[in-house]
mmCIF file of the N, C-alpha and C atoms, coordinates in Angstrom:
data_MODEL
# 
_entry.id   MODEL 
# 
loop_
_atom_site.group_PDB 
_atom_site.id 
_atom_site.type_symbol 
_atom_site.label_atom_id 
_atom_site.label_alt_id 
_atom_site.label_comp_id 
_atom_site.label_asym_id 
_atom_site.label_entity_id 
_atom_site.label_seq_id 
_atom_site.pdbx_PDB_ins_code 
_atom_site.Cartn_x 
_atom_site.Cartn_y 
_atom_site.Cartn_z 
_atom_site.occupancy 
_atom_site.B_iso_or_equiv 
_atom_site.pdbx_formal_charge 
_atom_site.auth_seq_id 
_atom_site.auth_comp_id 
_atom_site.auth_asym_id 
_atom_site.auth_atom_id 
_atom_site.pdbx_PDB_model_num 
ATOM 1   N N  . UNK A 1 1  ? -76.547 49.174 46.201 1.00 0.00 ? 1  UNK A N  1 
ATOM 2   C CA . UNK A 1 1  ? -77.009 48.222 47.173 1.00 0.00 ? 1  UNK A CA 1 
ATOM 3   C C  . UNK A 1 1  ? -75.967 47.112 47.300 1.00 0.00 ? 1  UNK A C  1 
ATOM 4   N N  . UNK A 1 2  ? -75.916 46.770 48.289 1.00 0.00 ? 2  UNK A N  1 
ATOM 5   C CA . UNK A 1 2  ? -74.689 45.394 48.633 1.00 0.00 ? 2  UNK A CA 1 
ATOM 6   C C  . UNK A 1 2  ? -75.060 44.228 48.537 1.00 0.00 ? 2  UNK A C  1 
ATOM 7   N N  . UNK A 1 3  ? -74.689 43.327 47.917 1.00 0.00 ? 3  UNK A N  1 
ATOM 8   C CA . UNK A 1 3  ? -75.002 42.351 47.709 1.00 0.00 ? 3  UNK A CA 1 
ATOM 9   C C  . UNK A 1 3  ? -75.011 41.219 48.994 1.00 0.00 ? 3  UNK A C  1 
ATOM 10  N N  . UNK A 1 4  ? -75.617 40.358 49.463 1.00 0.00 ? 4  UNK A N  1 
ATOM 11  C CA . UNK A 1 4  ? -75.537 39.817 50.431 1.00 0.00 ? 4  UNK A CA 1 
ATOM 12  C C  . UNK A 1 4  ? -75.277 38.180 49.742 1.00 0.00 ? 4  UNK A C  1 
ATOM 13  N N  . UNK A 1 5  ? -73.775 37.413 50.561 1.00 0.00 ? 5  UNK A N  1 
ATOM 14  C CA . UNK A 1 5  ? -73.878 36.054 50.287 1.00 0.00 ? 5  UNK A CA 1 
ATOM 15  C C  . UNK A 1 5  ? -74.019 35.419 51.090 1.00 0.00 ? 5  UNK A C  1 
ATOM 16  N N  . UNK A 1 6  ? -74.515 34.354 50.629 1.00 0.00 ? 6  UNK A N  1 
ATOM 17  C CA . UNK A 1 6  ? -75.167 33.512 52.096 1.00 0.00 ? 6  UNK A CA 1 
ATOM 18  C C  . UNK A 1 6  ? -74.233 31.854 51.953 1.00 0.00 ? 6  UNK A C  1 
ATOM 19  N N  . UNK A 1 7  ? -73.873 31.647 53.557 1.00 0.00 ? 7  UNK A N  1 
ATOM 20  C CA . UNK A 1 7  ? -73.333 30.534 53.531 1.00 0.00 ? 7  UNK A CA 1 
ATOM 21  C C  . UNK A 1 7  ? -74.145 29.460 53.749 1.00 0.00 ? 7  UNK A C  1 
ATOM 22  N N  . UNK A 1 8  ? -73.874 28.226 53.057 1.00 0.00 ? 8  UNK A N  1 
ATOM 23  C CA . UNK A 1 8  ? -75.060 27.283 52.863 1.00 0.00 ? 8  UNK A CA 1 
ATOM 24  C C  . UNK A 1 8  ? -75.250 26.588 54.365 1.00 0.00 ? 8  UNK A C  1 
ATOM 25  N N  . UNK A 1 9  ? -76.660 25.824 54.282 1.00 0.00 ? 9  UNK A N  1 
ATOM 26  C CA . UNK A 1 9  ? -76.297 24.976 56.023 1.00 0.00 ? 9  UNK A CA 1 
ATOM 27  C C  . UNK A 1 9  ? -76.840 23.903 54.839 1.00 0.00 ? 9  UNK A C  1 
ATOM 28  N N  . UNK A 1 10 ? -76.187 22.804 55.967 1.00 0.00 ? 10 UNK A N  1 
ATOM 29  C CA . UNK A 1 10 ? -76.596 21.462 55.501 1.00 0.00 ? 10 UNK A CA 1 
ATOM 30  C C  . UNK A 1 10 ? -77.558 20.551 56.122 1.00 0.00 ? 10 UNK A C  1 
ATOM 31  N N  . UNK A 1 11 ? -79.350 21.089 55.848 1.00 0.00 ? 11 UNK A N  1 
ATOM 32  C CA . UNK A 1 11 ? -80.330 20.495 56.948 1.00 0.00 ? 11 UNK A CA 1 
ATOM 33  C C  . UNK A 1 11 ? -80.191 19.647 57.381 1.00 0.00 ? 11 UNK A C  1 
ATOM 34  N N  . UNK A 1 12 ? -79.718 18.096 57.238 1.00 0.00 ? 12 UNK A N  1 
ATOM 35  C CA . UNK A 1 12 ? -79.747 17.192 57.923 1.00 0.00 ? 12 UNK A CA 1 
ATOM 36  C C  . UNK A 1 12 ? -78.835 17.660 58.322 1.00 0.00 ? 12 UNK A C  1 
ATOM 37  N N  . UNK A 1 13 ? -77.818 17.670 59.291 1.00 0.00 ? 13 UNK A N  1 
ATOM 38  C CA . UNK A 1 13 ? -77.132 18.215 60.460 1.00 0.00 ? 13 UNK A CA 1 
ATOM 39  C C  . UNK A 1 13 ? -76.955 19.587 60.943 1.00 0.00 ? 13 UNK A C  1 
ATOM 40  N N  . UNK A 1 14 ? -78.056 20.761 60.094 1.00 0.00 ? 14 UNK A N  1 
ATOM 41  C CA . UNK A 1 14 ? -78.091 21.761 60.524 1.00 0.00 ? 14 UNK A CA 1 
ATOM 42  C C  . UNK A 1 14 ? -76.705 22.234 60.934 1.00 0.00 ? 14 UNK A C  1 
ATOM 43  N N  . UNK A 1 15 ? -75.402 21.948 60.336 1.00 0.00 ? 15 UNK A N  1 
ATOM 44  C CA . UNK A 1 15 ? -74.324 22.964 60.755 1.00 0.00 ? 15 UNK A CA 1 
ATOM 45  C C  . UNK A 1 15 ? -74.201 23.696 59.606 1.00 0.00 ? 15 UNK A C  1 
ATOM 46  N N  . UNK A 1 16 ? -73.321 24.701 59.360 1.00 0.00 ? 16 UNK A N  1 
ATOM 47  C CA . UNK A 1 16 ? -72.893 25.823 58.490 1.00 0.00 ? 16 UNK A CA 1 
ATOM 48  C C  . UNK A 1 16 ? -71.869 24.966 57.894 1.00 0.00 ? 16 UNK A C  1 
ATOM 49  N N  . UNK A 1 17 ? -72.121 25.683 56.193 1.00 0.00 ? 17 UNK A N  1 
ATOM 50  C CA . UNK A 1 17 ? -70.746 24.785 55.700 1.00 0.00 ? 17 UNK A CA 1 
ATOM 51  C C  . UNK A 1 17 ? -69.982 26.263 54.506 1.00 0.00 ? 17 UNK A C  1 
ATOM 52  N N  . UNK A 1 18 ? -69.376 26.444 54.921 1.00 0.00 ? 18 UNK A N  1 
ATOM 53  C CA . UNK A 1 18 ? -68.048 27.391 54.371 1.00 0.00 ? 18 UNK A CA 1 
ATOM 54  C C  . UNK A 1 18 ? -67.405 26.628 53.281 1.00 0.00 ? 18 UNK A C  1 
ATOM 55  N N  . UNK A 1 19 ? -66.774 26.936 52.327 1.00 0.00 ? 19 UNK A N  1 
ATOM 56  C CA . UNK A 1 19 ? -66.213 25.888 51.386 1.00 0.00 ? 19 UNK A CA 1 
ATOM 57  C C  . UNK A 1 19 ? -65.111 26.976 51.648 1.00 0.00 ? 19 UNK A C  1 
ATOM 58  N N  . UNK A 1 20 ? -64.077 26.011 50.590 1.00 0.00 ? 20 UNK A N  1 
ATOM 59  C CA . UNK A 1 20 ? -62.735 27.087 50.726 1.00 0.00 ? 20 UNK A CA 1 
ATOM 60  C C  . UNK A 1 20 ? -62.690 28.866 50.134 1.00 0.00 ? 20 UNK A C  1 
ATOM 61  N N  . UNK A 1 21 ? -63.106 29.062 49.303 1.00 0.00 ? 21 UNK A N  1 
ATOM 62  C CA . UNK A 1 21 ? -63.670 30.423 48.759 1.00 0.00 ? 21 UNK A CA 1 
ATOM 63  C C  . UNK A 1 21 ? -64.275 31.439 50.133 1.00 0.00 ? 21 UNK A C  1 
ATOM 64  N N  . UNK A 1 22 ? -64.834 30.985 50.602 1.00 0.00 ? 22 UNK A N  1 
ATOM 65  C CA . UNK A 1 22 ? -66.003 31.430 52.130 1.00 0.00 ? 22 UNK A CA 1 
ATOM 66  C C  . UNK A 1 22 ? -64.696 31.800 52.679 1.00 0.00 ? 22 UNK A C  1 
ATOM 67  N N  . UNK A 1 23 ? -64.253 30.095 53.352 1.00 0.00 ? 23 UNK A N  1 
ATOM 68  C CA . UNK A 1 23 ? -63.043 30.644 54.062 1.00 0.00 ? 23 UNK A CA 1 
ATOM 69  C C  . UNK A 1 23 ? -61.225 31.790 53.868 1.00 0.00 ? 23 UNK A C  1 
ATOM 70  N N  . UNK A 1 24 ? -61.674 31.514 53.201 1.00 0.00 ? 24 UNK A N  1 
ATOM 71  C CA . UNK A 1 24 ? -60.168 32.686 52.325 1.00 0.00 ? 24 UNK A CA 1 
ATOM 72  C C  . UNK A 1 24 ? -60.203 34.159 52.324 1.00 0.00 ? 24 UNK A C  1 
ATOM 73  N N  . UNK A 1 25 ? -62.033 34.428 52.349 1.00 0.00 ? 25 UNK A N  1 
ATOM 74  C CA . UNK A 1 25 ? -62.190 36.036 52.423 1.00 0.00 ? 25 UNK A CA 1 
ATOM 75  C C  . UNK A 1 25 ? -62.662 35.941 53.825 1.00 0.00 ? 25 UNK A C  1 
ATOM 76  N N  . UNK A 1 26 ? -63.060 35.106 54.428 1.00 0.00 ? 26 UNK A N  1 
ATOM 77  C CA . UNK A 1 26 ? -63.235 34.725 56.453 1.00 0.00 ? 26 UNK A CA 1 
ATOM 78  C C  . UNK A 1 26 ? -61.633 35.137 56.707 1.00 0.00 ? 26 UNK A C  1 
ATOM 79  N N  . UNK A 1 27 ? -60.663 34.478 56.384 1.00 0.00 ? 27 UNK A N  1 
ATOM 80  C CA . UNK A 1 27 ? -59.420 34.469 56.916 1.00 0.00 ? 27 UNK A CA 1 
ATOM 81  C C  . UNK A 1 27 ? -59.169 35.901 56.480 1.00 0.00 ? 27 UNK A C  1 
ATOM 82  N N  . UNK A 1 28 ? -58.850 36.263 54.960 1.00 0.00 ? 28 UNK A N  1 
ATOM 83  C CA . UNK A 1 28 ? -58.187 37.409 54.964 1.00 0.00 ? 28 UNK A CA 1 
ATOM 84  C C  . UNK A 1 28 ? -58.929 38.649 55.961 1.00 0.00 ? 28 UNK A C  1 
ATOM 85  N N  . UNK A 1 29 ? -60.013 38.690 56.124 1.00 0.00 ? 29 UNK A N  1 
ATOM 86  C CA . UNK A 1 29 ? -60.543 39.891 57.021 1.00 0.00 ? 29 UNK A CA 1 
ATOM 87  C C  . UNK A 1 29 ? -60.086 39.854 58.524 1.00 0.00 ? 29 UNK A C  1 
ATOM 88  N N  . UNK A 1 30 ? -59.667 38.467 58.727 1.00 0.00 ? 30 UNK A N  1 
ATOM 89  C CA . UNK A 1 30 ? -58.908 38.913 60.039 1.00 0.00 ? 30 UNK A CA 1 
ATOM 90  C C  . UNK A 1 30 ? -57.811 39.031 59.888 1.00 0.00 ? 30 UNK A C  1 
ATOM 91  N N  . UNK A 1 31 ? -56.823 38.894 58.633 1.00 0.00 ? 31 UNK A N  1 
ATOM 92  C CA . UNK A 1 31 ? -55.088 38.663 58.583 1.00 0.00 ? 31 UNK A CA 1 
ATOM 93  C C  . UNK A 1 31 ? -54.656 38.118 58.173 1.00 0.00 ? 31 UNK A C  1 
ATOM 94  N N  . UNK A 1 32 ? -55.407 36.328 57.901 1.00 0.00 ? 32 UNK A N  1 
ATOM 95  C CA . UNK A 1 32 ? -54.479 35.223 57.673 1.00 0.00 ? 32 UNK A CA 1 
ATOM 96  C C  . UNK A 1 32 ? -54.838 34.820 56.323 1.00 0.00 ? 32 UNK A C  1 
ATOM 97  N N  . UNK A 1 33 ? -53.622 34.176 55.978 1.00 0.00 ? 33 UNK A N  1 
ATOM 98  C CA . UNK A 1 33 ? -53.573 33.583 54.660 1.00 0.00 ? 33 UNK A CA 1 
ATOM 99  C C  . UNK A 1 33 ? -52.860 32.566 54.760 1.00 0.00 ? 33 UNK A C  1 
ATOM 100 N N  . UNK A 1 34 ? -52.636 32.047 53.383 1.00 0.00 ? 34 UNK A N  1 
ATOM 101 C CA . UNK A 1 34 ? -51.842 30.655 53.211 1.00 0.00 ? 34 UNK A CA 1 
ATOM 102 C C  . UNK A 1 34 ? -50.748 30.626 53.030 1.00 0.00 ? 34 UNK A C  1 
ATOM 103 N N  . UNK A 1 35 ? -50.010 29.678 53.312 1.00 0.00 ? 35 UNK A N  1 
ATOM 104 C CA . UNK A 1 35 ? -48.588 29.668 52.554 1.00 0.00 ? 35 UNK A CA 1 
ATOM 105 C C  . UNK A 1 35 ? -48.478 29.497 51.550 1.00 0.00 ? 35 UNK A C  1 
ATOM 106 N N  . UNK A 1 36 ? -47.243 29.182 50.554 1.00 0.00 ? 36 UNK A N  1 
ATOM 107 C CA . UNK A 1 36 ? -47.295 29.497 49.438 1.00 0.00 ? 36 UNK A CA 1 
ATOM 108 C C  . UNK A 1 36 ? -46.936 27.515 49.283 1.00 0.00 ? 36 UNK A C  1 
ATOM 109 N N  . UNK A 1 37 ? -46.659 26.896 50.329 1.00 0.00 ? 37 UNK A N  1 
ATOM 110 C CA . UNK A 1 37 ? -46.762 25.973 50.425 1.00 0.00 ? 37 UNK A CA 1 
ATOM 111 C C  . UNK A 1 37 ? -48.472 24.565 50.505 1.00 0.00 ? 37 UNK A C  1 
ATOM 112 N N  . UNK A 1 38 ? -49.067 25.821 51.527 1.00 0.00 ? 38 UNK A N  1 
ATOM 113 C CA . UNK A 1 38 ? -50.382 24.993 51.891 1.00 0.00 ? 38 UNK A CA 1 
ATOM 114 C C  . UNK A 1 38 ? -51.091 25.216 50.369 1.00 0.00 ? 38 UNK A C  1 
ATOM 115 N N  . UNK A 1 39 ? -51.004 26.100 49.594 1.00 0.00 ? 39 UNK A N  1 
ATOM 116 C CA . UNK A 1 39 ? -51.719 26.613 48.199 1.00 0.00 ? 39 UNK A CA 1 
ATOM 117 C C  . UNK A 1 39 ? -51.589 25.364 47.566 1.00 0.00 ? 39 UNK A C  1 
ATOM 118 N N  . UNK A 1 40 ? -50.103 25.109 46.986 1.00 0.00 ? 40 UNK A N  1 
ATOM 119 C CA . UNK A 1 40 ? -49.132 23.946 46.858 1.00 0.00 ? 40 UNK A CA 1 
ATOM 120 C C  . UNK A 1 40 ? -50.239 22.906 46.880 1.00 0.00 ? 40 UNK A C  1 
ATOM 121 N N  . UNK A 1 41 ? -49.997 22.223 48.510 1.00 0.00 ? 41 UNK A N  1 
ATOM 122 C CA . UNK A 1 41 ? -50.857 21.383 48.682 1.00 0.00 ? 41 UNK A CA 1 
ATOM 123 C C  . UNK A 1 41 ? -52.401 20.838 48.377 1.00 0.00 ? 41 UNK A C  1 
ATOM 124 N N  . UNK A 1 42 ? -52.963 22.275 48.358 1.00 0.00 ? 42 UNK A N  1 
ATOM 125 C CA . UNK A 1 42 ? -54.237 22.264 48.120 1.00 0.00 ? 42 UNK A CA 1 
ATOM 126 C C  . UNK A 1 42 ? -54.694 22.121 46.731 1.00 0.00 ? 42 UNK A C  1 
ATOM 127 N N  . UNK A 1 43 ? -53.737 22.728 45.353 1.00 0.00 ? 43 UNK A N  1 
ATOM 128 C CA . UNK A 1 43 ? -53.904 22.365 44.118 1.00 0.00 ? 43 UNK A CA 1 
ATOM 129 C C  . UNK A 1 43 ? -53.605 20.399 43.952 1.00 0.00 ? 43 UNK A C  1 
ATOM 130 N N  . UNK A 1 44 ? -52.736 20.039 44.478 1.00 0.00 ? 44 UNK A N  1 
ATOM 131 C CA . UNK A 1 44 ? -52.257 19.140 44.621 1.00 0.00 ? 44 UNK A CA 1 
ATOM 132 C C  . UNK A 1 44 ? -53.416 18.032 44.727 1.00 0.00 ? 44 UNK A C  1 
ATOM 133 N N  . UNK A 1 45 ? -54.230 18.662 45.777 1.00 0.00 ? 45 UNK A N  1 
ATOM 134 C CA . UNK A 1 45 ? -55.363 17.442 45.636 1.00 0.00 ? 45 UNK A CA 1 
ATOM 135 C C  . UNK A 1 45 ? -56.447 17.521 45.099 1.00 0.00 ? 45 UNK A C  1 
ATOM 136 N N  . UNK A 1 46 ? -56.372 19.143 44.182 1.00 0.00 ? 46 UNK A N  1 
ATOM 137 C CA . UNK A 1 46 ? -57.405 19.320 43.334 1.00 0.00 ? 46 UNK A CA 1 
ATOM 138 C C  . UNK A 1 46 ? -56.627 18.399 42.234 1.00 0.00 ? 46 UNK A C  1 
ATOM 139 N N  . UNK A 1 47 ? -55.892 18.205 41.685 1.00 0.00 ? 47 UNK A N  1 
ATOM 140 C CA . UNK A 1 47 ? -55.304 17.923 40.628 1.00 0.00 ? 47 UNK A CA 1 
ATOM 141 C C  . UNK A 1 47 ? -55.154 16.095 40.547 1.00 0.00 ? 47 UNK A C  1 
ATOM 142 N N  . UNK A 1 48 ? -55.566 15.380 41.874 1.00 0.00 ? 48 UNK A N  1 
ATOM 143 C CA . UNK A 1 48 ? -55.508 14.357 41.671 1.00 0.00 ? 48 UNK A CA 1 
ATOM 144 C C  . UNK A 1 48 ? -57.073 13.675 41.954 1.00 0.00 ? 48 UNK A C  1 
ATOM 145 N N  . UNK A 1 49 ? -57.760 14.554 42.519 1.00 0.00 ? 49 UNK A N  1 
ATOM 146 C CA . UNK A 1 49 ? -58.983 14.456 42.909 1.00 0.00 ? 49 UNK A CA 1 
ATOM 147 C C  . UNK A 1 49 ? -59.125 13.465 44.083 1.00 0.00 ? 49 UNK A C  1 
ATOM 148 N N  . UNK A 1 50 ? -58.802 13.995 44.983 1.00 0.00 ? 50 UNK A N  1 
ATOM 149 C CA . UNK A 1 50 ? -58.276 13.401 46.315 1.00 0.00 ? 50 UNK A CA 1 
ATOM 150 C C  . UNK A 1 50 ? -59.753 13.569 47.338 1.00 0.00 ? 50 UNK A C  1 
ATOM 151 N N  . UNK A 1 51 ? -59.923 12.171 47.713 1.00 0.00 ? 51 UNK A N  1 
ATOM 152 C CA . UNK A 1 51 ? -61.200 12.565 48.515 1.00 0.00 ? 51 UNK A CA 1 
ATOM 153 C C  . UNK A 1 51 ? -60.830 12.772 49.914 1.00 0.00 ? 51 UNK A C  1 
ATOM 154 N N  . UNK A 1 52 ? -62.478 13.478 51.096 1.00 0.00 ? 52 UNK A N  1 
ATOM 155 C CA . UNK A 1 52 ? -61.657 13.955 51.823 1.00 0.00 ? 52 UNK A CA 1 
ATOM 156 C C  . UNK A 1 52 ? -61.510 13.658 52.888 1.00 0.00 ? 52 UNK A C  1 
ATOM 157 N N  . UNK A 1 53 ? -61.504 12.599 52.795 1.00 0.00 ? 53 UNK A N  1 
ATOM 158 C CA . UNK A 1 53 ? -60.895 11.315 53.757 1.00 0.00 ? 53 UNK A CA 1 
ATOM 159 C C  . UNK A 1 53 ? -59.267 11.009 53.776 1.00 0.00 ? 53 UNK A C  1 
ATOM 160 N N  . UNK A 1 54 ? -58.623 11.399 51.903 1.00 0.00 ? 54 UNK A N  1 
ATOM 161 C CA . UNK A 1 54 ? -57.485 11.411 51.530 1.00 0.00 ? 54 UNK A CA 1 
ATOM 162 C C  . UNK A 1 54 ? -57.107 12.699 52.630 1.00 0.00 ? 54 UNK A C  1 
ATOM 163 N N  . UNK A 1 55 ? -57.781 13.966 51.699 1.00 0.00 ? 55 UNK A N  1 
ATOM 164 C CA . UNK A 1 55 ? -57.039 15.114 52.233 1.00 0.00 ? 55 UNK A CA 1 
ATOM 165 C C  . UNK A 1 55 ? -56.858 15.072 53.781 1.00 0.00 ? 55 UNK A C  1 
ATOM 166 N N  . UNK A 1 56 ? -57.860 14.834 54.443 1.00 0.00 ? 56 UNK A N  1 
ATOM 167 C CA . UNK A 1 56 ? -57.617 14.776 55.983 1.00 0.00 ? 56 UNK A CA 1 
ATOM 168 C C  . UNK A 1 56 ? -56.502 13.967 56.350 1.00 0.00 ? 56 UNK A C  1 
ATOM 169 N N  . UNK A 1 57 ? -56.235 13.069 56.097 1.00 0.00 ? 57 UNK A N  1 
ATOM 170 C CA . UNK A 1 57 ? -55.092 12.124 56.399 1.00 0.00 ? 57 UNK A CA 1 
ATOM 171 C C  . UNK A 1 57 ? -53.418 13.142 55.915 1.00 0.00 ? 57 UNK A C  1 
ATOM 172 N N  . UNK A 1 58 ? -53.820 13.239 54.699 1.00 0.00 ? 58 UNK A N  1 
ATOM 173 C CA . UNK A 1 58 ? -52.611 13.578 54.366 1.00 0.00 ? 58 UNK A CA 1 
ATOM 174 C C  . UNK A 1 58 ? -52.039 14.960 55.433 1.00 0.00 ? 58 UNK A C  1 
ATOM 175 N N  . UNK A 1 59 ? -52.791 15.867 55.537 1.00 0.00 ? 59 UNK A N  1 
ATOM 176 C CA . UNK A 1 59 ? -52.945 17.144 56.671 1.00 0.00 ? 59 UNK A CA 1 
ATOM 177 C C  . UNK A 1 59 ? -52.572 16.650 57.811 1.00 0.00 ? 59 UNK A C  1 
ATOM 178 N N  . UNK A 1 60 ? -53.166 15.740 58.239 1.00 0.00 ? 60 UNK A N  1 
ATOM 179 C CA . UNK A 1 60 ? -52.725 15.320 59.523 1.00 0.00 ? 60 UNK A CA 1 
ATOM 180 C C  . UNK A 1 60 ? -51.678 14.441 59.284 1.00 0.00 ? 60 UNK A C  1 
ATOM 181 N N  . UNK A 1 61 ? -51.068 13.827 58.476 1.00 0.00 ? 61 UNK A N  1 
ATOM 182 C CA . UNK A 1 61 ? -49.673 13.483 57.783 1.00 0.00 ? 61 UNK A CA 1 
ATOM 183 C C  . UNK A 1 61 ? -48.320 14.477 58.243 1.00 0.00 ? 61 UNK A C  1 
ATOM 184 N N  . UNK A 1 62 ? -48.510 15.706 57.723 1.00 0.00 ? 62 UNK A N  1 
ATOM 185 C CA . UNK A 1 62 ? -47.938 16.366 57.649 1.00 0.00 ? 62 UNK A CA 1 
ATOM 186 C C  . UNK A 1 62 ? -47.398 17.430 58.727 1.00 0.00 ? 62 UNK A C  1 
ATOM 187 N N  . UNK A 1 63 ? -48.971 18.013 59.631 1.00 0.00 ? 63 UNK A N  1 
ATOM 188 C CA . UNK A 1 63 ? -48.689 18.495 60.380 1.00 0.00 ? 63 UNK A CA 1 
ATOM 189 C C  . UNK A 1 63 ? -48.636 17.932 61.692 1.00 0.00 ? 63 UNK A C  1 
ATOM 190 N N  . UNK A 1 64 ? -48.521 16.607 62.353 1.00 0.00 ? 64 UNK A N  1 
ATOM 191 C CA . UNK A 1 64 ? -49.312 15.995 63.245 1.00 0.00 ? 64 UNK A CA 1 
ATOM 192 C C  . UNK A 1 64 ? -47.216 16.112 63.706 1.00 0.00 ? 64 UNK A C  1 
ATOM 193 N N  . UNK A 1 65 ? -46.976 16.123 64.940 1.00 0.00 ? 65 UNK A N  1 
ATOM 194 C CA . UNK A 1 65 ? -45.713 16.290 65.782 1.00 0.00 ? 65 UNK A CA 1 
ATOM 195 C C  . UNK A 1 65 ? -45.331 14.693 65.495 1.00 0.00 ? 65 UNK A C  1 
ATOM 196 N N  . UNK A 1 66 ? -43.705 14.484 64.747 1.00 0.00 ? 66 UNK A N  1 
ATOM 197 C CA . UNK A 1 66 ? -43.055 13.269 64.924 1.00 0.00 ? 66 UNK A CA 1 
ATOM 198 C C  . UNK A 1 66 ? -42.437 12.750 66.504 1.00 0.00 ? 66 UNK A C  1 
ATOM 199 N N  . UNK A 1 67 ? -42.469 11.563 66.934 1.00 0.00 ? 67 UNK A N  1 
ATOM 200 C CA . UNK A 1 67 ? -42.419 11.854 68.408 1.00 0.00 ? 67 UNK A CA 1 
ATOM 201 C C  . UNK A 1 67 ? -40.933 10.772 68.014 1.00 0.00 ? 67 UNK A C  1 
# 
């Protein structure tokens, strides 16, 4: 029998919430993965315990076009 996992919702705003684990086997079934860079990054703010107000900033730090 197959096991079924379920992605959590968050009742007061009733949207779906994926954590990164969710998303990684979401991505690989269509193709995509990470760089060996974004990984990088992502230990990075496990390791400082970066909230995600930090992480968002820093992401958009990084990838946002220098004009």
């Amino acid at each position: 029998m197959l096991k079924t996992k379920f992605i959590t919702r968050d009742s007061r705003s009733g949207k779906f919430i994926a954590g990164r684990e969710t998303m990684t086997k979401l991505n690989a079934m269509e193709g995509i993965s990470q760089s060996a860079a974004s990984r990088a990054m992502f230990a990075a703010f496990d390791h400082k315990g970066a909230s995600p107000e930090q992480r968002r900033k820093a992401i958009a730090a990084r990838h946002s076009k220098k004009a």
